[in-house]
Structures are given as structure tokens and as C-alpha cells.
N, C-alpha and C positions, 0 to 999 in steps of 0.2 A: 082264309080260315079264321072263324072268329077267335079272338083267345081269353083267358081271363086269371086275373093273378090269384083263383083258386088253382093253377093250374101245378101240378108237382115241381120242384127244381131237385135233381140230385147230383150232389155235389159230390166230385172225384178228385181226391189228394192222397197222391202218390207220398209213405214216407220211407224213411230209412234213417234208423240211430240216431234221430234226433228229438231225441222225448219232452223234453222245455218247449221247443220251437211248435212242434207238435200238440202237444196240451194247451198254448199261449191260441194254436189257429183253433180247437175245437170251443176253445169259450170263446173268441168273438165268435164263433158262429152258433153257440149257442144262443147267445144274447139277440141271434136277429129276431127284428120280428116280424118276418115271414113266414108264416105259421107253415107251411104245407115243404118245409126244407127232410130231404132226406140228404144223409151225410153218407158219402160209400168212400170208405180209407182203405186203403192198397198197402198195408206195411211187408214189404218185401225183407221178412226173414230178419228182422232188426233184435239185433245182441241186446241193447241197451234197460230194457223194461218194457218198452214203447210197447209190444205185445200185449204185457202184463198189464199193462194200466188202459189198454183198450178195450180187456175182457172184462176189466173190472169201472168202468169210469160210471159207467149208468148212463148211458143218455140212449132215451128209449127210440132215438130218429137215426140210429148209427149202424150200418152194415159195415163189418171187415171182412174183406178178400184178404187172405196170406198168399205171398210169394216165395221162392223156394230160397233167394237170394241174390237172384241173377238176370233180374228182370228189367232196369234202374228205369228209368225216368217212361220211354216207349211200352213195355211191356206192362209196366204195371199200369200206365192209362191204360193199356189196351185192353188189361182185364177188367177196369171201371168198367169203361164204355160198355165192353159185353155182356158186364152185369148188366147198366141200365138199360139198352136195346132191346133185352129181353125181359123187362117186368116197367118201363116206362110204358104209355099210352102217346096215342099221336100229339096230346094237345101239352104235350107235358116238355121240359127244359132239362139238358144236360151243360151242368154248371162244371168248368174245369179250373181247377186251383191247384195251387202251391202251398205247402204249411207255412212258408218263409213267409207271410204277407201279415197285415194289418187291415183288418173291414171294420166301417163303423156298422151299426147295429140296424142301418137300414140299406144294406148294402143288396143284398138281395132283391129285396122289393124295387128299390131305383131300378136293377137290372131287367126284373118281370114288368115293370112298367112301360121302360124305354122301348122293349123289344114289342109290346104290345103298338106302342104309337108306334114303332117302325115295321111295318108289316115286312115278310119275307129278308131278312134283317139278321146278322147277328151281331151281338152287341159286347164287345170291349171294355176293359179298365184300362184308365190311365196309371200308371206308374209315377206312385211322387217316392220321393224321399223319408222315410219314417220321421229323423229325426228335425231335419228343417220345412217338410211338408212340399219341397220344390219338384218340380215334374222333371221326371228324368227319360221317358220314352213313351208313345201314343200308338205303339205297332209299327208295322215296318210297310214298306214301299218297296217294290220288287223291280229292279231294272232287267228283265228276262232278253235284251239283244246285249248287255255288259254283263251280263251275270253276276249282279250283283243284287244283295238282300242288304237294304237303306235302314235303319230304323228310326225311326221317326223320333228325333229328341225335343225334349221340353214340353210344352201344348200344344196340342193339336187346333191350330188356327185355321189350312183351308186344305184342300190336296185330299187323294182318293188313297185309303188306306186299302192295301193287297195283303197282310197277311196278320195274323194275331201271334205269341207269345200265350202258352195257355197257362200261364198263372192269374186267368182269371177272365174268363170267355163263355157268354152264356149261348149257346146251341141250340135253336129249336127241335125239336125231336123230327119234322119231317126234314129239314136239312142234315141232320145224323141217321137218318133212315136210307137219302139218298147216296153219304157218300161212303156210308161203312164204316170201317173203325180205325183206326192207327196204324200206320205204314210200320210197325216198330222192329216189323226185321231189315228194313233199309236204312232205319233210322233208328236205331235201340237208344237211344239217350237226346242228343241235340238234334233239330230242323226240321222230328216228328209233328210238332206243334203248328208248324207254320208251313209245310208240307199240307196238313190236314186243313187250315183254316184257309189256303189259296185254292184247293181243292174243293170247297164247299162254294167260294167265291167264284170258279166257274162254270158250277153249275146254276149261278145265277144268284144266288143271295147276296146281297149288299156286306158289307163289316164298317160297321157303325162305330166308334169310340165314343162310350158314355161322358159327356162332362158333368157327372155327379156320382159315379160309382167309380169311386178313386180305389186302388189299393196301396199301401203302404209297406216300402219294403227298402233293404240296402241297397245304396249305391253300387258294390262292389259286383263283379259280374263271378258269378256260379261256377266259370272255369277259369279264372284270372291264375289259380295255381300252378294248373297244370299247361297253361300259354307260358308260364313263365320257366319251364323246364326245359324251355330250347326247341329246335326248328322242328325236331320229328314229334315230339307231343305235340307240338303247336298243332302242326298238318297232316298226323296221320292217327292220331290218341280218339277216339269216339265219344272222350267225355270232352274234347273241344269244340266248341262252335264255331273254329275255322276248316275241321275237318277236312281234308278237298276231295275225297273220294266220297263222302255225305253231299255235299256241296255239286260235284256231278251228278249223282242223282236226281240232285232236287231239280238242276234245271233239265233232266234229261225226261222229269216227268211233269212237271207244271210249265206252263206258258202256251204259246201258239206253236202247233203242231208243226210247221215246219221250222220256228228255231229246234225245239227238241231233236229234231231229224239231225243236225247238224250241232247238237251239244258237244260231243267231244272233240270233233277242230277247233270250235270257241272257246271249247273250256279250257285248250292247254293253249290259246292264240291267247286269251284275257288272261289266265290263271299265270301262264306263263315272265307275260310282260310286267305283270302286277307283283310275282315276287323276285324279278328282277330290278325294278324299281328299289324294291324294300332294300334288296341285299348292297345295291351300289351307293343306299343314299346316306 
């Protein structure tokens, strides 16, 4: 399919009460200059103003979806996506971001470029550091017989990336056509993202990591607070990325159909061993 960087990109970030972080991501993204960016912001029911300064900011490329409050990270992609599915065209890009990030001003376009030189392709940010600019993660690498989800640190030098992180993941519309939209009632918050992007990669499209469409963002990891509230937040909390009943799902549904057949021996033979390791060491 021919493409061309006339082609729409609509951008979906999910926010919540965070109005600074929020206004700091709509101006780099005003400043791209990729003329043809539609912005679709998901503010889920935010106390803060964040509302108020969405209905009022003027930016005439910006659609907001409301959420009721209860939708966090899953649901309110999920409502992007549905937006875009149904008012995107085939030849057009579903861009998934985070407000938390940093884009330079041709961040966009690098994305619509790459994915055009990588036909059937989806295309990836690296993750550097805001304030020293160093790479902190390139997606992750899926060990599916250990069940394990690897993330790939530092730059991406050589090795077959399995899954993206959607803070900043550009979509062709016929690969979001074919796999649907957001697992977000198995997934309402952490491993929707990468759930979704392994999912597209088995139906055959590449994930490409851009080495020119950087985003910039904290070191510090999104659930590091609520890991640190002790064993049952850690493993059983849905705002953790250790979750292990999320974490069964995921391999119960991505990989080769016969590990998934046999995911839950594995997952309490691995799961098992591995937090017994942690508890004796």
C-alpha cells in the first residue's frame, strides 16, 4: 500500500490531574511541523482544571473524549482508539502517547517517514532521559517459554524487538483495523500497551524502533510507589506492572498456541520459583 506523509496521524493521550504535564505535551505538539496531526485527549474526569483549559486552549486540531473517572490508562486508550477507527481512513496513522514525554518538533514527521520506508511496519520511540538525554529503554523482548517480558535498556543496537510501551508508538490504520482495539478489561491500566503491540506483531507486522524519534521522559518508573507498599501491592494492585494475575493473562493470550495451552502450570512453575528466589535472597 502506497503511503504518503500527507497522510492523517491522530494522536491519543490518555490524561488525568495533571494540568502542567498536560499543557507542557500539547505545545511540543503544537509546534510539530507535521501539518496533517489530529490531537484526541482522553481526560478522564480530572478535578484539577485540565477540563477547563481543554475547552478553552484553542487549538483548532484537538478533539476531547471525557471519561467518567474510572477508566485509567486501558480504557481511556480504548476510547481513543474508537474515536480514531471510526473517522480515520485506511491510509492514515494512529499515534499513541503519553503527556509525561518530551518531542522535538519534528517528531512526528520522522515517525510518518520511517514507517513509510518500512512498509507493513510499526514504528517505535526510544526512551532517553529528559534531563541527561541517555536512553533508558528501546521496547521490550518477550521470553514466551520463561514468561518473561525483557525490556530492552539503553539503545537499541541489534535483536528482534516483541513488544512496544505505548508512550509513543505510531500504528498504521490497516494494522489497527486488523487487530481491534485495547484489551482494557484484562488489562485496565499496565501490559494493555504491550498486549496490543505483540498482538499486531503476530499478525505479521514488523516493530521497528525509530533511531531518530526519540521521546524524552523520567527515569523514575509510573508504579515505583505503589511496588514499594509491600508484597500484595507489588502482585496483586492493577496500577503495578508486576501484577501476576495481568501477567497470566498476557501469556495466556500472546505467544505460540501451544505454550498458552499450558500457561498456567508455567506460570505458577516460573512465577513460583522466581518469587521464591526473591523471598530467600
Amino acid at each position: 500500500m502506497t503511503r504518503t506523509t500527507t497522510a492523517t496521524v491522530y494522536c491519543v493521550i490518555p490524561v488525568h490531574n495533571r494540568l502542567e504535564v498536560t499543557r507542557r505535551c500539547l505545545d511540543y505538539l503544537s509546534a510539530q511541523d507535521y501539518a496533517a496531526l489530529q490531537i484526541v485527549v482522553v481526560d478522564d474526569a480530572s478535578t484539577d482544571g485540565t477540563g477547563e483549559y481543554l475547552a478553552q486552549c484553542g487549538l483548532p486540531n484537538l478533539s476531547v473524549l471525557n471519561g467518567t473517572g474510572d477508566l485509567w490508562w486501558g480504557g481511556a486508550m480504548h476510547l481513543g482508539v474508537a474515536h480514531v477507527i471510526e473517522n480515520a481512513s485506511k491510509n492514515d496513522y494512529l499515534l499513541m502517547l503519553n503527556d509525561d514525554v518530551r518531542v522535538n518538533a519534528d517528531y512526528v514527521s520522522i515517525l510518518v517517514k520511517e514507517a513509510i520506508d518500512n512498509e507493513d511496519s510499526v514504528i517505535g520511540s526510544a526512551q532517553r532521559e529528559d534531563e541527561t538525554g541517555g536512553y533508558l529503554s528501546c521496547g521490550c523482548q518477550i521470553d514466551y517459554w520463561g514468561m518473561r517480558i525483557l525490556p530492552i535498556e539503553g539503545k537499541l543496537s541489534s535483536g528482534k524487538v516483541d513488544a512496544l510501551p505505548g508512550r509513543g508508538v505510531l500504528f498504521p490504520m490497516p494494522a489497527v483495523n486488523a487487530a481491534g482495539n485495547i484489551n482494557c478489561r484484562t488489562f485496565p491500566h499496565y501490559l494493555g500497551d504491550l498486549e496490543y503491540s505483540a498482538r499486531i506483531n503476530e499478525l505479521g507486522w514488523r516493530i521497528v524502533v525509530s533511531q531518530k524519534a526519540d521521546i524524552f521522559t523520567s527515569a523514575e518508573n509510573s508504579d515505583q510507589a505503589v511496588r514499594q507498599q509491600g508484597f500484595r501491592k507489588e502482585y496483586f494492585s492493577f496500577r503495578s506492572k508486576n501484577n501476576l494475575p495481568h501477567r497470566l493473562w498476557f501469556f495466556s493470550l500472546r505467544g505460540p498456541i501451544w505454550l498458552r495451552l499450558w500457561a498456567i502450570p508455567r506460570y505458577f512453575l516460573f512465577g513460583g520459583w522466581r518469587l521464591m528466589s526473591r523471598l530467600l535472597a
